[in-house]
VOGU-3710 file (C-alpha; in Angstrom, 3 decimals, decimal comma):
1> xxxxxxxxxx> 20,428/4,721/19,738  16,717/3,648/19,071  14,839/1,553/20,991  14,829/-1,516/18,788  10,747/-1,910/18,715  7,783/-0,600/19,800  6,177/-1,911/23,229  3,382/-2,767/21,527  3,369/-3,616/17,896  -0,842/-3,330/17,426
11> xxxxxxxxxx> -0,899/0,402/18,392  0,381/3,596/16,024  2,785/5,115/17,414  2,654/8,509/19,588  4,594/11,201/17,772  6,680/12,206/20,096  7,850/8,764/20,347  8,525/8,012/16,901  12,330/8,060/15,058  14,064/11,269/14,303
21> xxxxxxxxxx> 14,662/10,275/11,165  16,717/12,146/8,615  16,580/15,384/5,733  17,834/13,125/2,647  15,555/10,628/0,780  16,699/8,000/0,097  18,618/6,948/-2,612  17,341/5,339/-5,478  20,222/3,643/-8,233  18,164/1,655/-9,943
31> xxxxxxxxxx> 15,249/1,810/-12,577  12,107/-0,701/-12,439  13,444/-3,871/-12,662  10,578/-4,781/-15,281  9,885/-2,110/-17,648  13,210/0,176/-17,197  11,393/3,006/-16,324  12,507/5,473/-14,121  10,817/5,168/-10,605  11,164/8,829/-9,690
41> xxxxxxxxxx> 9,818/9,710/-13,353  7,082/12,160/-13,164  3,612/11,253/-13,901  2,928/11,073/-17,599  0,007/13,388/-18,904  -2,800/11,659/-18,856  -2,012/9,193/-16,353  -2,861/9,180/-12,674  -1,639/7,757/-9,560  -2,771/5,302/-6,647
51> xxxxxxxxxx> -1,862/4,109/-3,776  -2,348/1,485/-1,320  -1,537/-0,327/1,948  -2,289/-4,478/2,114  0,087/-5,789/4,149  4,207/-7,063/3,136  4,714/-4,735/-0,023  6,900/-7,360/-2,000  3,688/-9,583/-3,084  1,346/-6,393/-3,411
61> xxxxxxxxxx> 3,419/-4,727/-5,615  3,760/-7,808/-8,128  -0,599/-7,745/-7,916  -0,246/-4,048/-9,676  2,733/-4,805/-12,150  0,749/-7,650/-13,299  -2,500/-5,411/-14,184  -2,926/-4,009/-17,608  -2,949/-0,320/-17,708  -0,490/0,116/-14,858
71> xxxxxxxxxx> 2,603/1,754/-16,005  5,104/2,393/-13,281  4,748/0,651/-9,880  6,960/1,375/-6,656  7,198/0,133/-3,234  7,714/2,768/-0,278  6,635/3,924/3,390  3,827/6,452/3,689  1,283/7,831/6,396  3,445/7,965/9,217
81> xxxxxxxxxx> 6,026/10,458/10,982  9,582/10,082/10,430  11,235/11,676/7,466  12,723/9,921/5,176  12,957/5,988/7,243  14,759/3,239/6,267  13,410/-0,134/6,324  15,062/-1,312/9,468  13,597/1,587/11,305  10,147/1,408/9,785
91> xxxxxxxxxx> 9,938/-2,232/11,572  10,564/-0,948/14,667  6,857/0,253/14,605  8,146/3,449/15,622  8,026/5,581/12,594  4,087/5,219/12,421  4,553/4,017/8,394  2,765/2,075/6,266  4,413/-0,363/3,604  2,624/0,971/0,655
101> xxxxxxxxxx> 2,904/0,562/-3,014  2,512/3,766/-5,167  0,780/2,741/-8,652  0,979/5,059/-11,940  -1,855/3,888/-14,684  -3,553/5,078/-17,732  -7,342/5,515/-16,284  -8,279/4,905/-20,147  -6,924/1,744/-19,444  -7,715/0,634/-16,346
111> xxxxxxxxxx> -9,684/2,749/-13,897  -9,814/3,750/-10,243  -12,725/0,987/-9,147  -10,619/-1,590/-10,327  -7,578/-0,752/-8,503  -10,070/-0,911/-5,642  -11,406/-4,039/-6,555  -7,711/-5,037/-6,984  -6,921/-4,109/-3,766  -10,209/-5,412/-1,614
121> xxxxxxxxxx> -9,908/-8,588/-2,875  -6,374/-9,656/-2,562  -5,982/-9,199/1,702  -7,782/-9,121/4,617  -9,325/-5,403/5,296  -10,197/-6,328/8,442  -7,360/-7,537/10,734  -6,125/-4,231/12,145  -2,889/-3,736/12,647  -1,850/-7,225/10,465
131> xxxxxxxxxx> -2,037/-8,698/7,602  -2,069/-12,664/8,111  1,653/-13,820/10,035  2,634/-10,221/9,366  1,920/-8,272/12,897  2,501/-4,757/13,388  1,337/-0,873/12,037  3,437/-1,503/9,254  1,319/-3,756/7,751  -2,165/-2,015/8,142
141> xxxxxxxxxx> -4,981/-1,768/5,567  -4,665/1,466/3,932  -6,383/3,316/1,051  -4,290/6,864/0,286  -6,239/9,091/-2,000  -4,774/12,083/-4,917  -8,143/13,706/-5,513  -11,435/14,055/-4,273  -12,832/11,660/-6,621  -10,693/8,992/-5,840
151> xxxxxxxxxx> -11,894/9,710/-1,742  -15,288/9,462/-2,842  -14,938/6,174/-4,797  -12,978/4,570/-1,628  -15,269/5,467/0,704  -18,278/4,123/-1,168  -15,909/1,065/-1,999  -15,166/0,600/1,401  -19,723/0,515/2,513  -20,511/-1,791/-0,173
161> xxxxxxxxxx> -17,104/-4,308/0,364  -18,708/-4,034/3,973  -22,109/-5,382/3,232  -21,111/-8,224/1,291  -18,682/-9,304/3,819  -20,909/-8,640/6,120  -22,864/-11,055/4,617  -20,908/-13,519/4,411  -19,718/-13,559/8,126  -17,023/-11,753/8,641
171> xxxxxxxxxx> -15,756/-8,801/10,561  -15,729/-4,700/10,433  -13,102/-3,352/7,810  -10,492/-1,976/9,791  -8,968/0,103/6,317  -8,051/3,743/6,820  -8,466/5,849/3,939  -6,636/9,472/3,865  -5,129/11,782/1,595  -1,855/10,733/0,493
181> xxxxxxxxxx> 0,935/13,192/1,948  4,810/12,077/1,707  5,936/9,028/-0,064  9,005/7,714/0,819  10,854/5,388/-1,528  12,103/2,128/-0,015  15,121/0,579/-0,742  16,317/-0,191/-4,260  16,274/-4,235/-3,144  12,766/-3,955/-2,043
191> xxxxxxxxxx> 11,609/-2,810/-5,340  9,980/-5,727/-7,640  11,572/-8,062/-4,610  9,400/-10,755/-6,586  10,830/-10,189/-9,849  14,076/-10,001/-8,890  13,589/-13,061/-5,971  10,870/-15,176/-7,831  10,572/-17,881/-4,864  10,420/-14,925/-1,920
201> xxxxxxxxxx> 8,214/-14,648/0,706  4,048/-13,740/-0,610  2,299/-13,005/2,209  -0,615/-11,658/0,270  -3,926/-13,200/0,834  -7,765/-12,266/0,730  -11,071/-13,434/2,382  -12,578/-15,041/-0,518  -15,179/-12,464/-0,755  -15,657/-10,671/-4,228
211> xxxxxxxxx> -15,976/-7,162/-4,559  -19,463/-6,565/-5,005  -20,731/-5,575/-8,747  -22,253/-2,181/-7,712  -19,368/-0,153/-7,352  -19,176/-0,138/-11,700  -15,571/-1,962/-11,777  -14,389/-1,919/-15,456  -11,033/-3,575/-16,245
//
């Protein structure tokens, strides 16, 4: 039997603390509620892949479906330590997960910067181990890079978003950005939750501070 949540919801978790967890993913039964589109399709030639950490996954994910260019979003758990988690053990806040949403696009389409610009404008980078009423790892800032390039562009994203909130006030981005190791799919009813529940719970937000014009965003 797990203990039923962390001691302290702010702090990752030690590994040798976190879940056992399990060998199987798990499963998946349904296709993208929107498009129809497999959600464990491969990624399309030409197209690349993105991923993110802002806080509750249900209204983040509906931010990305929304974008032209996008072609497959999915919600899951990544940068953490337990294989394969399920949702009730991932808000424990011992698993050491993010809630993340995994974005295929057509970069002819829509590129990289404006995923970032997507994604720095639309919650609050700098709140830790939050996102707004939403308290725990779970919900940390998180940037989780496929190449090189897309490191590079983060990391440059992430200095000049600093400056201009720095200039207007407000506090140090707290945002980790890493490679992006295992994804692990979340539950079939938390994909497109907002499609599927069109009055459920949003708790995305933002600081009201733009994403400054230097990094070359094109749409």
């Amino acid at each position: 039997m797990f203990q039923m949540f962390s001691s302290d919801k702010m702090k990752m978790v030690d590994a040798d603390k976190a879940l056992p967890g399990r060998p199987e993913p798990m499963p998946l039964t349904e296709p993208h509620f929107i498009t129809g589109r497999d959600l464990k399709a491969p990624v399309p030639a030409g197209m690349e892949q993105a991923m993110f950490g802002m806080g509750c996954f249900w209204g983040v994910e509906r931010k990305f479906w929304q974008r032209e260019g996008v072609w497959l979003t999915m919600v899951g758990y990544a940068a953490g330590i337990t294989p394969n988690p399920t949702y009730k053990e991932t808000c424990t806040q011992l698993t050491g997960h993010n809630e993340v949403v995994r974005v295929i696009y057509d970069p002819a389409i829509i590129s990289y910067d404006a995923l970032l610009k997507l994604f720095w404008e639309n919650h609050d980078p700098t709140q830790g181990m939050r996102q707004g009423n939403d308290v725990g790892s779970t919900y940390r800032s998180g940037i989780y890079t496929y190449s090189d390039a897309q490191a590079e562009a983060a990391v440059a994203s992430k200095s000049a978003y600093q400056q201009a909130l720095t200039a207007a006030g407000k506090g140090a981005i707290t945002t980790e950005i890493l490679p992006a190791l295992v994804f692990y799919y979340a539950e079939d009813y938390h994909q497109q939750y907002l499609a599927k529940n069109p009055d459920g719970y949003c708790g995305i937000g933002g600081t009201g501070v733009t994403c400054p014009i230097g990094l070359g965003v094109t749409s």
